[in-house]
C-alpha positions in Angstrom: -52.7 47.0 213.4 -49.4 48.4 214.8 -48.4 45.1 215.7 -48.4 44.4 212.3 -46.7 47.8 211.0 -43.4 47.2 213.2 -42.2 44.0 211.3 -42.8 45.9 208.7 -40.8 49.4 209.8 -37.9 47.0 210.6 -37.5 45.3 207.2 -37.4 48.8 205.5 -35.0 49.7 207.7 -32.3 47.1 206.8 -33.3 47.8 203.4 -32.5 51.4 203.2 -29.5 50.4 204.9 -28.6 48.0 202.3 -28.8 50.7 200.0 -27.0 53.0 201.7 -22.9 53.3 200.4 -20.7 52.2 203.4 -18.5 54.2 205.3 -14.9 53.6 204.9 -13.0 53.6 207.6 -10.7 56.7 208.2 -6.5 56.3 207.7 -5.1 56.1 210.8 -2.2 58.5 211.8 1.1 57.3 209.5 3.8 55.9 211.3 7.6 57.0 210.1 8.0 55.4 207.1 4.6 53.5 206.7 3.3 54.0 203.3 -0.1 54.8 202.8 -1.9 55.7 199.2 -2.9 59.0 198.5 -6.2 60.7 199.2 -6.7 60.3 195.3 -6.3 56.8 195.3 -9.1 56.1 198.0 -11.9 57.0 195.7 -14.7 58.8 196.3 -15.1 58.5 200.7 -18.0 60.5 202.1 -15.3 62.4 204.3 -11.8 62.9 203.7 -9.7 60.9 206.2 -7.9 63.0 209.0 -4.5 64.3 207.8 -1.7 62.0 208.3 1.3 62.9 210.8 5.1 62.3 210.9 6.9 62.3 214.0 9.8 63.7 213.6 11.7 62.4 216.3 15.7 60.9 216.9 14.9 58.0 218.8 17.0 56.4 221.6 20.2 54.8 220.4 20.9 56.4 217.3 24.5 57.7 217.4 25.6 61.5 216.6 29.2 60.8 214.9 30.9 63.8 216.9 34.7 64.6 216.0 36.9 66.6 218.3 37.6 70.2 216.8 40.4 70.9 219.1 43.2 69.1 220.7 42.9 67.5 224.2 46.0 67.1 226.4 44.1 65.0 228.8 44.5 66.3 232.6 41.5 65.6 234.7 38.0 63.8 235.0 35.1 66.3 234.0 37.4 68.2 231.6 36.0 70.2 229.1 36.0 69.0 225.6 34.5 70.7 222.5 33.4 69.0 218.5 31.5 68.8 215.8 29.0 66.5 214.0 30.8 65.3 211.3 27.7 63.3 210.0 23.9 65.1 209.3 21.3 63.7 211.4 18.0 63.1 209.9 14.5 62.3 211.6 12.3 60.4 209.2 13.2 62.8 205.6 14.2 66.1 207.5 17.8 67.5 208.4 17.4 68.1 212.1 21.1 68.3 212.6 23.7 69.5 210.2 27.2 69.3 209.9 29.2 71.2 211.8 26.8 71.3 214.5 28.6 72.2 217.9 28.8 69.5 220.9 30.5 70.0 224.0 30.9 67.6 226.8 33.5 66.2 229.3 35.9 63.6 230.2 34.2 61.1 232.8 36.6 58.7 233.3 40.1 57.9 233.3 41.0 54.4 234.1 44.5 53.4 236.0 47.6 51.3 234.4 47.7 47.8 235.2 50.9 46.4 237.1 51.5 44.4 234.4 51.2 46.8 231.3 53.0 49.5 233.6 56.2 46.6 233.5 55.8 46.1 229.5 56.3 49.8 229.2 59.0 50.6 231.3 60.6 47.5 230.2 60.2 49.4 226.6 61.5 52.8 227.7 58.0 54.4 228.2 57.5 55.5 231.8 53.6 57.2 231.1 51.8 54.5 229.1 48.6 55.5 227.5 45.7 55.3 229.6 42.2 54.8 228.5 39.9 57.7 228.5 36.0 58.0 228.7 34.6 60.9 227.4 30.3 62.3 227.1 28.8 64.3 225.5 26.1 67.1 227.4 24.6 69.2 224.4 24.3 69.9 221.2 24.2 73.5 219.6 22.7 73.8 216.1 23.4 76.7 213.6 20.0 78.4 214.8 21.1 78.7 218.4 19.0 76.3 219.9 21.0 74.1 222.5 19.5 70.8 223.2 20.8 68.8 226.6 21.8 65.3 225.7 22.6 62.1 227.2 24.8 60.0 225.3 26.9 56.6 225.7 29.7 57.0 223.5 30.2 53.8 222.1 33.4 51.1 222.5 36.3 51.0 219.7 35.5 54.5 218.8 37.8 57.4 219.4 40.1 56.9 216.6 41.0 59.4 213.5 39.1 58.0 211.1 38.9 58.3 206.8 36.3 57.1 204.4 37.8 54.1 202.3 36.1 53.8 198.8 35.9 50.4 196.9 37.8 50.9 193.0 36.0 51.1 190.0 35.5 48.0 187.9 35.8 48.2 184.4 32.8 49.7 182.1 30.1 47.3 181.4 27.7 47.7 178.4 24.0 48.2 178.3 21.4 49.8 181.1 24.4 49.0 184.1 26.6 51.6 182.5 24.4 54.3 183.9 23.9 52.7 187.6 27.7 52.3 187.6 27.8 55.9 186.7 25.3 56.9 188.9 27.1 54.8 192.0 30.6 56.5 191.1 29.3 60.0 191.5 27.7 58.9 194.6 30.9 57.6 196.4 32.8 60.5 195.5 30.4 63.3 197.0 30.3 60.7 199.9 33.9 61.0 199.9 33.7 64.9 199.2 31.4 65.7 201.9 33.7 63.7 204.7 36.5 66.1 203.6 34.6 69.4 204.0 33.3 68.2 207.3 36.7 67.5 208.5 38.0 70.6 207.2 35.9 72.2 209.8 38.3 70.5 212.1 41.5 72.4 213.7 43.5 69.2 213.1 47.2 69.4 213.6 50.0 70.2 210.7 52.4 68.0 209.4 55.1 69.7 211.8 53.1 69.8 215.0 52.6 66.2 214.7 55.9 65.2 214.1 56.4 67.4 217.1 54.0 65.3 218.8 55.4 62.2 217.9 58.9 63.0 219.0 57.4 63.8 222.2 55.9 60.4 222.5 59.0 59.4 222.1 60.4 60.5 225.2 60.2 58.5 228.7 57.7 60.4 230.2 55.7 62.5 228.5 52.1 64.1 228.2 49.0 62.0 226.7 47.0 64.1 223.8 44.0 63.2 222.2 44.5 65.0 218.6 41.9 66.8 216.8 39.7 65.2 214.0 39.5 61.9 216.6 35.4 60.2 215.9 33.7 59.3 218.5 30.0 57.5 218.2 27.7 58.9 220.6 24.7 56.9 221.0 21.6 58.8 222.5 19.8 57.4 225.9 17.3 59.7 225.6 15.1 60.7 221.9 15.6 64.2 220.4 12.1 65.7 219.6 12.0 67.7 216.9 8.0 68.0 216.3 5.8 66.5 213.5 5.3 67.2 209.6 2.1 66.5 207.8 2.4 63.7 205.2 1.3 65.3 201.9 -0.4 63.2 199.5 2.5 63.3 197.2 4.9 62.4 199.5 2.5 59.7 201.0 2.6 58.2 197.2 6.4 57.9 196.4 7.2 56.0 199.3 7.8 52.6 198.7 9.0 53.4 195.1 11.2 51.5 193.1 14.7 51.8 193.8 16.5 53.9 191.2 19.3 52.9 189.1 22.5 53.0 190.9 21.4 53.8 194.3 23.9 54.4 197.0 22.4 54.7 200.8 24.1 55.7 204.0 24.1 53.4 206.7 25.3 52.8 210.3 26.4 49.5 211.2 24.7 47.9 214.1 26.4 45.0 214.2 30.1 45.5 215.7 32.4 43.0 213.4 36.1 41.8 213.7 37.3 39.7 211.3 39.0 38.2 214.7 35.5 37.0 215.4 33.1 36.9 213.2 31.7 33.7 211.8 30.6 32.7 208.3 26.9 33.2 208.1 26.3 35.6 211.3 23.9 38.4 210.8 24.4 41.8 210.0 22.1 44.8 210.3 22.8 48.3 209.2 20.2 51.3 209.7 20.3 54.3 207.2 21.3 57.2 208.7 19.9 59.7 206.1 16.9 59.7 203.7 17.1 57.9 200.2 15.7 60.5 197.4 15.2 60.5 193.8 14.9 63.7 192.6 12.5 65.4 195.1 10.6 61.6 195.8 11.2 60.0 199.4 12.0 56.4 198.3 13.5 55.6 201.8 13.1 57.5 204.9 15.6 57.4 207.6 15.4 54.4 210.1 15.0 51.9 207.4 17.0 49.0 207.9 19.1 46.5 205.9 19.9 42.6 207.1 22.7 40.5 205.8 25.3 37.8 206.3 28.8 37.4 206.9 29.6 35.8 203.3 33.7 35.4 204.3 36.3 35.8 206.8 39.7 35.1 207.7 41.5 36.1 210.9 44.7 37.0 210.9 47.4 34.8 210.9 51.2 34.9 211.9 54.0 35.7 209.0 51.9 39.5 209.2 49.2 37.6 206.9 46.0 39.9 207.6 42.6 39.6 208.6 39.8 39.5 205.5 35.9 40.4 205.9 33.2 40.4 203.6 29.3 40.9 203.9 26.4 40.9 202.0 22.9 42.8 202.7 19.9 41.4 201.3 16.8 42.4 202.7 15.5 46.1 203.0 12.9 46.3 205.7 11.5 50.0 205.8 9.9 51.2 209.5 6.2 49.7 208.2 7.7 46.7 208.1 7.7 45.6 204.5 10.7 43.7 203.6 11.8 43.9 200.2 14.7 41.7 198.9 17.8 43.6 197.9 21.1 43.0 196.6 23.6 45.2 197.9 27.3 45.8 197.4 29.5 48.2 200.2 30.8 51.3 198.4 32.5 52.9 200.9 33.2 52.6 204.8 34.9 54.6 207.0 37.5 53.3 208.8 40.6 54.0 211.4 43.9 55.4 209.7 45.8 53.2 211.6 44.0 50.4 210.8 44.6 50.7 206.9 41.8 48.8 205.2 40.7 48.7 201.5 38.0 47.3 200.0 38.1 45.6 196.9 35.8 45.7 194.0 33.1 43.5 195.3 32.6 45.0 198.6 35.4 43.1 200.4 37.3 44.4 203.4 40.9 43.3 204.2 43.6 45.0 206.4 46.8 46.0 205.1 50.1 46.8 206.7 52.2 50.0 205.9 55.2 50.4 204.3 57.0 52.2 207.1 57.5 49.0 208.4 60.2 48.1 206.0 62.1 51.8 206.8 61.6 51.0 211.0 63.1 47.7 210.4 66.0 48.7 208.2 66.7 51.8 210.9 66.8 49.0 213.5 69.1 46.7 211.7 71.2 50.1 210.5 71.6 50.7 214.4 72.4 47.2 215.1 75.1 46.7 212.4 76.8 49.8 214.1 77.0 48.2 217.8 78.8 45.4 216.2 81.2 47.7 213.8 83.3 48.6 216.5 87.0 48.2 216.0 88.4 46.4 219.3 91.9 47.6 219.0 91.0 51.3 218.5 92.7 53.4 221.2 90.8 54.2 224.6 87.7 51.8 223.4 89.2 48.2 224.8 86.7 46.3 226.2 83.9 49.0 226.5 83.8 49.7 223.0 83.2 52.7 220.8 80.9 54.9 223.1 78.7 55.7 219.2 78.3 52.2 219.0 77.0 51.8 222.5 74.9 54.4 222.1 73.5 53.4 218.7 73.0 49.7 219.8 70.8 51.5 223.0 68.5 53.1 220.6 68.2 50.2 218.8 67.1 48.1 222.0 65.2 50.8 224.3 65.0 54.0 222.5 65.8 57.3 224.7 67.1 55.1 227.8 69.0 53.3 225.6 71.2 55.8 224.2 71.8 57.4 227.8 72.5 54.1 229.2 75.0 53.7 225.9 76.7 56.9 227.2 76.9 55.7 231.0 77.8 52.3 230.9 81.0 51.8 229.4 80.5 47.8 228.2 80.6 46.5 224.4 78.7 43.6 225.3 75.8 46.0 226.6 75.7 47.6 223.2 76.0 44.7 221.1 73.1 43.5 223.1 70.6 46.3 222.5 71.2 46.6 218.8 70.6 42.5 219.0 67.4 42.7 220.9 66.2 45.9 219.2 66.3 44.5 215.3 65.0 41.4 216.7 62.0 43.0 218.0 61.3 45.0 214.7 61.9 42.4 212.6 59.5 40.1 214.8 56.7 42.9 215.1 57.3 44.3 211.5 57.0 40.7 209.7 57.1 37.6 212.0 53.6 38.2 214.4 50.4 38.4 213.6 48.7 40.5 211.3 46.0 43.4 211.5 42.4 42.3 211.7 39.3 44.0 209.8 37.8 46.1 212.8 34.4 47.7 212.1 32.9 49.0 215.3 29.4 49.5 215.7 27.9 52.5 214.1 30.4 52.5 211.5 29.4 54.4 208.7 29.4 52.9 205.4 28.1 53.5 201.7 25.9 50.6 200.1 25.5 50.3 196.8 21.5 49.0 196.4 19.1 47.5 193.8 16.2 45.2 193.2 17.8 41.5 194.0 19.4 39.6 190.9 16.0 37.3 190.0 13.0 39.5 191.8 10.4 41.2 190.2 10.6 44.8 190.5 8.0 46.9 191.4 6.6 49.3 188.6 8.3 51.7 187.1 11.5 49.8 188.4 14.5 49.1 185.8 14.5 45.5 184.1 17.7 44.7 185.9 16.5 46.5 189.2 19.6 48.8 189.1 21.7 47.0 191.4 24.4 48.9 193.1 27.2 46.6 192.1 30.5 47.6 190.1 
């Protein structure tokens, strides 16, 4: 009989089993940026899943944006140097490092002068050519006191004083876009707003002390500075751990929101571009550097990342005809991995003083040239004309010439040597020979060679303008036209 009773036992069992509600199986731990539902949303689970956990954590390779506070008159390797972070650092949706953070560190490397440049420069009156410096960066003191050891790489093409370069405003459009474009212009000038406070931080130099500076540089041998307010990208070797945070249900939901009207992230660029070398069609990646809110909703933590395409480029070309670069993002792929196609637009980009870009309406970048080149080259010809003004039978010149003209012809041609040379060798030919070379030169240099290329080095920091793609359905609660960054 209980032979009979155990097939019996068994088929109850699966019964009951059958019966039974199932078990779903628990949320694992989030992942930066991964979005998840709520706990609401996951109905009625016989226990609640185990709480969900952000790392907050700057991983390898992102890059501090230090500027120097102080000048450097550059002396030794393993000299002290001393800035600030000049842009906030965020781990996932929390400020870990604000600005104005303090970051010391040392020069580790000075390189030596080449034969050859060493020639160029004396040939040009300059008998201490600039030499290239290395610099790293050892730790980094937040407002609290903490200090926190780093290892950094700082990373090539930076070390320039830099400004943030906004695109100009289109004219007003009619219908939902009038409020993104609003929305977008208040976003590029805080941008722009909050790069000025941060730099006012800076000791940087007067208007006198650097025209001190510059007359120094002048001069045949003289010191080699690096000025306050120069940017240097610092890119981590090793992560900074700043602990966890719980994901709340709440914030759990509005990740992966729509994209609000006018939206205008901050991004590093990853790709280094030169409008010397880029090629239509190469890819571009940017990574934002700092959270994307709306209101108090995460839409996009830090870390997510934006591809696109070189759409144009044009290298520059002799006659002083400048380089042009333009690119285009269209994909948004947040850390879970979930692309989303965009259609963004760059705002704003920050950008070498010396190298005098603007961007254009669209997003365009193109290289200008200054207008001191017109007053250099008219100084030079100025000079030149008055080597050759000379009167031949004026008493006690005779064949050396007017010793002012001399002189003015040597500063044409070779500057401070010049002008002593113009005093010590008594021969007209000598002067009408530097004021010749010396216009020659600025004229060539000023309007005959080659003009400035579009430079952006990687980790460039930039302003996109982003929105639901032109022809994609947006997700709920998204605006018909997706809100598109555009102006």
């Amino acid at each position: 009989m209980s032979i009979v009773r155990l097939p019996c036992v068994f088929v109850l069992a699966i019964a009951c089993a059958g019966a039974m509600p199932a078990q779903e199986v628990p949320v694992p731990q989030l992942l930066p940026g991964s979005a998840r539902k709520s706990v609401a949303d996951t109905g009625n689970s016989a226990q609640p899943p185990p709480p969900q956990v952000v790392s907050l954590t700057v991983p390898k390779g992102t890059s501090l944006q230090v500027a120097l506070d102080r000048e450097v008159r550059i002396k030794k390797v393993g000299q002290p140097i001393h800035g600030r972070v000049v842009e906030p650092v965020y781990a996932f949706d929390r400020l870990v490092a604000p600005v104005g953070s303090e970051i010391t560190g040392e020069i580790t490397k000075i390189d030596a002068i080449s034969a050859g440049k060493r020639t160029l420069s004396v040939l040009n009156a300059d008998f201490t050519p600039l030499r290239s410096v290395e610099i790293g960066f050892k730790e980094l003191v937040l407002p609290d006191g903490r200090h926190l050891p780093l290892h950094t790489s700082v990373t090539p093409d930076s070390g320039q004083v830099v400004q943030f370069v906004t695109a100009p405003e289109t004219k007003s459009r009619k219908g939902i876009k009038d409020k993104a474009s609003e929305k977008t212009k208040e976003a590029k000038q805080q941008a722009k707003q909050q790069w000025e406070a941060a730099m006012k931080q800076l000791k940087t130099a007067g208007r006198v002390h650097r025209l001190e500076r510059y007359a120094e540089s002048q001069l045949p041998v003289h010191a080699q500075y690096i000025p306050a307010g120069t940017v240097y990208f610092a890119e981590l070797d090793d992560p900074l751990d700043f602990g966890s945070e719980a994901m709340t249900p709440q914030l759990s939901a509005s990740l992966g929101s729509a994209l609000p009207e006018g939206a205008v992230v901050r991004a590093r660029l990853l790709t280094a571009l030169s409008s010397a070398t880029a090629q239509k069609g190469q890819d571009v990646e940017a990574v934002l550097s700092r959270p994307l809110f709306d209101g108090d909703r995460l839409i996009l933590p830090q870390g997510s990342h934006l591809k696109g395409t070189v759409r144009q480029v044009q290298p520059a070309r002799r006659m002083k005809r400048n380089g042009q670069l333009r690119i285009s993002f269209l994909e948004l792929v947040p850390p879970d991995g979930v692309e989303q196609k965009v259609h963004a637009t760059l705002e704003g980009v920050q950008a070498g003083k010396d190298a005098n870009v603007r961007l254009d309406s669209e997003g365009g970048a193109e290289a200008t040239t200054s207008k001191s080149r017109y007053l250099a080259t008219g100084v030079s010809l100025g000079l030149a004309a008055v080597s050759l003004s000379g009167d031949s039978d004026e008493v006690g010149t005779g064949n050396a010439g007017n010793t002012s003209n001399r002189v003015a012809g040597g500063a044409a041609g070779f500057k401070l040597v010049g002008m002593t040379l113009g005093v010590l060798v008594h021969s007209r030919a000598f002067g009408y020979t530097m004021g010749a070379y010396g216009a020659g030169m600025s004229v060539y240099s000023h309007f005959l060679s080659r003009g400035h290329e579009v430079v952006f080095p990687k980790n460039t920091a930039m302003e996109i303008g982003i929105g639901t793609r032109p022809g994609e359905t947006p997700s709920a609660g998204a605006a018909p036209d997706g809100g598109s960054g555009e102006n």
